[in-house]
C-alpha positions in Angstrom: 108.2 29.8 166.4 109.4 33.6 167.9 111.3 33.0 171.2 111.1 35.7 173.8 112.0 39.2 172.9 115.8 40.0 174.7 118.0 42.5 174.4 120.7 41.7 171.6 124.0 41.6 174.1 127.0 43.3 171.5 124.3 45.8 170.1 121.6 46.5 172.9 118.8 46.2 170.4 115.8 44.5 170.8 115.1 41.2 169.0 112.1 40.7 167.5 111.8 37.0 169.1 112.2 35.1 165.7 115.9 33.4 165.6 117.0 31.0 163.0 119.7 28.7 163.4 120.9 30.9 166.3 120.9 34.1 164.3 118.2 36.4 165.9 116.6 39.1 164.2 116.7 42.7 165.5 114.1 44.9 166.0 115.6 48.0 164.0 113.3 50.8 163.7 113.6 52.7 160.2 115.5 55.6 160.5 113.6 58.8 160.7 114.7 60.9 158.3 113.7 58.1 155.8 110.1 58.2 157.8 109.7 61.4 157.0 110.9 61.5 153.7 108.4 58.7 152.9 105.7 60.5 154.9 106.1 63.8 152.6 106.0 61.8 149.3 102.2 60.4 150.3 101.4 64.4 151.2 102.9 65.6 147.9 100.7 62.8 146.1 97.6 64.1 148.0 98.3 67.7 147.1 99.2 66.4 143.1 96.2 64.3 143.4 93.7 67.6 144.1 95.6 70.3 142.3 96.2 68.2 138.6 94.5 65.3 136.6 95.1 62.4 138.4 92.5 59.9 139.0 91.5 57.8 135.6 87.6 56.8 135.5 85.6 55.2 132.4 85.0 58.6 131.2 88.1 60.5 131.4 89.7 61.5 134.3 89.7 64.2 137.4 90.6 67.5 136.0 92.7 69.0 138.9 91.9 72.6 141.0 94.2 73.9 138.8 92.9 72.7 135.1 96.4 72.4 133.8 97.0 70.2 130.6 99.9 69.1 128.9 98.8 68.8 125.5 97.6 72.3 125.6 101.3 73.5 127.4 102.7 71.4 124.4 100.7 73.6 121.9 101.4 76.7 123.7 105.2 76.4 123.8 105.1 75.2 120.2 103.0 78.4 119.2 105.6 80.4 120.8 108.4 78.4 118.9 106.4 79.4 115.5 106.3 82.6 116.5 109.7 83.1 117.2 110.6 81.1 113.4 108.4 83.2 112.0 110.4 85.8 110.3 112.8 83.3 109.1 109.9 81.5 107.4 108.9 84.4 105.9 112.2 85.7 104.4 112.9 82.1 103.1 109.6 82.0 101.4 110.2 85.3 99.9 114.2 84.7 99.4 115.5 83.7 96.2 117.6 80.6 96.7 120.5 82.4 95.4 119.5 85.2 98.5 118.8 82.7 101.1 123.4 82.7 102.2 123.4 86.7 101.7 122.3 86.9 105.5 124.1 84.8 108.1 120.7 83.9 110.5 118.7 83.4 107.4 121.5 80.9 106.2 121.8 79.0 109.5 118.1 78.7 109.9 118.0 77.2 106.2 120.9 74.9 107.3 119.6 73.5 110.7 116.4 73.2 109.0 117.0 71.9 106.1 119.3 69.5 108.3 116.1 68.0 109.8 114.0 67.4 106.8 116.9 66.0 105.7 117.0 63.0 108.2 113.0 63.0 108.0 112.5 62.1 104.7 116.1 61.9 102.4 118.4 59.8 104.9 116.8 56.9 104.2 117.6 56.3 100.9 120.6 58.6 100.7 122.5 58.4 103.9 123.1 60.6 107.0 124.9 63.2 105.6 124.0 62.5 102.3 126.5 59.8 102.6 124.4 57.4 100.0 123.3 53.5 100.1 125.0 50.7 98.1 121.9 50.2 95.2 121.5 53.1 93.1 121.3 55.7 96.1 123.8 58.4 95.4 125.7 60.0 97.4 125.0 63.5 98.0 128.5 64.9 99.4 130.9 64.2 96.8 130.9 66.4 93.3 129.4 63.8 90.9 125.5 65.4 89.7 124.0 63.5 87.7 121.0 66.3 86.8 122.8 68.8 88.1 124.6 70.4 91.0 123.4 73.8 91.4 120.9 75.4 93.8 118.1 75.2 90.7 119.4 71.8 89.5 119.0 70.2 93.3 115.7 72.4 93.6 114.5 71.3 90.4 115.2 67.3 91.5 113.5 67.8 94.7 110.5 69.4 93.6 109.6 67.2 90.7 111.4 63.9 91.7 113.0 60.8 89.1 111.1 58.4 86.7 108.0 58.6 89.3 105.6 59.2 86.4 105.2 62.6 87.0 104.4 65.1 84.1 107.6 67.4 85.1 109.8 64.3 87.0 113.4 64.4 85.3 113.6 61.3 83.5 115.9 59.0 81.6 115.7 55.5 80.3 118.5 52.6 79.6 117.4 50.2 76.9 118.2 46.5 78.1 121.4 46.4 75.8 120.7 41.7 76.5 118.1 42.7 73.5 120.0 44.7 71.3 123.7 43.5 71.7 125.4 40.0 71.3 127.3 39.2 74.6 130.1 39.1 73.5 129.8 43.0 72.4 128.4 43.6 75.8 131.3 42.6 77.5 133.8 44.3 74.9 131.6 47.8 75.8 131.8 46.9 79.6 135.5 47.3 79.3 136.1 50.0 77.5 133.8 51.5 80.1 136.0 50.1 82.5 138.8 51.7 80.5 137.8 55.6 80.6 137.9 55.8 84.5 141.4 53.6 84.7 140.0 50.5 86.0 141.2 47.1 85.3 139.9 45.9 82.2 140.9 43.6 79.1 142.4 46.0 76.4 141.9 44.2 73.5 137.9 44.0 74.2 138.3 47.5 74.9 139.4 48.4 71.4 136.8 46.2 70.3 133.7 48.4 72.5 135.4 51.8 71.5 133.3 51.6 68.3 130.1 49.8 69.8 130.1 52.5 72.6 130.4 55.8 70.0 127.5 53.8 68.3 125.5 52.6 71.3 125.9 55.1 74.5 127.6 58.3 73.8 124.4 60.2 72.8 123.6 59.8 76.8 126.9 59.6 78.2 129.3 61.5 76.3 132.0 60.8 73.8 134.9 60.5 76.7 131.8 58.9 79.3 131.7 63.0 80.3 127.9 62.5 81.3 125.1 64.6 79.8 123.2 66.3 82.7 120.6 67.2 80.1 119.6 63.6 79.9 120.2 62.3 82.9 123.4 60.3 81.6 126.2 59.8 84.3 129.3 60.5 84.1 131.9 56.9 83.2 135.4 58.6 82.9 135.2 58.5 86.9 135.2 56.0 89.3 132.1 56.6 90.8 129.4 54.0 90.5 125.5 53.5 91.7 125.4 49.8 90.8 128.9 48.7 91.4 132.4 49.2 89.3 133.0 45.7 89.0 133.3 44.0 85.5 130.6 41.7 86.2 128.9 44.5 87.6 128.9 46.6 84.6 128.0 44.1 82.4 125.1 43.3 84.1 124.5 47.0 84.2 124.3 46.7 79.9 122.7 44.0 79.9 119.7 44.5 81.9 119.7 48.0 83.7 118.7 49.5 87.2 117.2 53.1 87.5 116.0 54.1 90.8 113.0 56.4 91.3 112.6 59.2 93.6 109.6 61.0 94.8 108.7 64.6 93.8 108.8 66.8 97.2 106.5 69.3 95.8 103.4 67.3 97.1 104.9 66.5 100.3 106.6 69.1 101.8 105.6 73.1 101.4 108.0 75.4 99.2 110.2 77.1 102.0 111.2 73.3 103.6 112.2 72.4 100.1 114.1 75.6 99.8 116.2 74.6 103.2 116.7 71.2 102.0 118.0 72.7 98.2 120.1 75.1 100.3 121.4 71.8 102.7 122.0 69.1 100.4 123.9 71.9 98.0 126.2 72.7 101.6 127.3 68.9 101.8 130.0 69.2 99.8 129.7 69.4 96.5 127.7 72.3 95.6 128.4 74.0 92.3 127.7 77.8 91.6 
């Protein structure tokens, strides 16, 4: 129950008559500044509440004095953004990719573009950065092209994809070497594979695959394991590898291959975007002329 209101005796403040176990409550009026400060936010709410759309209802909402709408200052500052690109648009459609570095603005704007359809629509499957994904994602930054390293070789890729069925996809096809080879000759070919990029293999089954690889696999991947861009054969005298570098790896490799697919751009994205991203991905690092 509140006992009488008193006069604290240290402070001088009224209590507010409520006291439990002989701590009594004082009657501390908010400070005004704060009052006033809270008493300006409920004006500016009235004045937001008349002058834009505020107040929901089961048809829409109230429109506001001043008819303002964000979706339409949205569009507006998005016009004037197109607006602004517009030139650079223009000269990359009409550019030759081979034109497009000639002219520093033109370049960047191919870059910082080309960066974001990049991370839209490649980084998933080939890294950020074109850093590539363990499982037959390649990485984009090193010098190792499989179809092809320059501007038209990357532009080609992009605009017509890998084994996706399409009429002009770049395409190439491992036969299941489990149906064609004995084991045993599976594994000797695995390690002479091994043996043309230096990696640890057995060199008496490498003698042995020397001759079943000349027979078998240089038509697609060389006589030294060069790689035939042509075909779409990679390269084997490296030590770069989609599936794995292992010997267990490789052999599984021969024996029953992978082949990853990619989408054709052309469909997807319009021809100056795919420009930027040919000029992009060739900037990562291992561009060829």
């Amino acid at each position: 129950m509140p006992t009488k209101i008193e006069k604290d005796a240290i402070s001088g403040q009224e209590t507010t008559g409520h006291e439990w176990d002989g701590i009594k409550e004082l009657n501390t009026p908010l400070p005004k500044w704060w009052l006033y400060t809270f008493y300006a936010t409920i004006a500016f709410s009235l004045v937001y509440v008349v002058l834009y759309p505020a107040i929901p209802s089961f048809s829409g909402h109230t429109p506001g004095v001043l008819g303002y709408n964000s979706r339409v200052a949205v569009e507006e500052r998005l016009a004037e953004a197109r607006a602004r690109q517009a030139e650079f648009w223009d000269a990359i459609a009409a550019a030759e990719l081979s034109e497009i570095a000639a002219e520093p603005a033109r370049l960047n704007f191919a870059l910082t573009g080309g960066a974001a359809a990049f991370a839209d629509n490649c980084a998933p499957c080939h890294g950020q950065g074109g850093a590539g994904r363990p499982g037959g994602f390649p990485v984009l930054a090193d010098d190792a092209w499989i179809w092809g390293g320059a501007l038209d070789d990357i532009h080609t890729t992009l605009l017509h994809g890998i084994r996706n069925g399409g009429d002009e996809a770049r395409d190439s096809e491992m036969p299941a070497y489990a149906d064609i080879l004995e084991p045993a000759q599976i594994e000797a070919v695995a390690d002479y594979v091994l043996s043309l990029s230096g990696a640890e293999h057995d060199g008496a089954g490498a003698t042995a695959g020397q001759e079943i690889y000349a027979d078998n696999c240089a038509a697609c991947h060389g006589e030294a394991g060069e790689g035939l861009r042509e075909l779409g054969g990679p390269r084997l005298n490296d030590q770069i590898w989609l599936y794995g570098g292992s010997r267990d790896e490789v052999i599984r490799q021969i024996r029953q291959p992978r082949m990853g697919v990619m989408p054709g751009w052309q469909d997807r994205l319009d021809a100056s975007t795919i420009k930027m991203l040919t000029v992009y991905v060739h900037s990562l690092g291992g561009g060829e002329e």
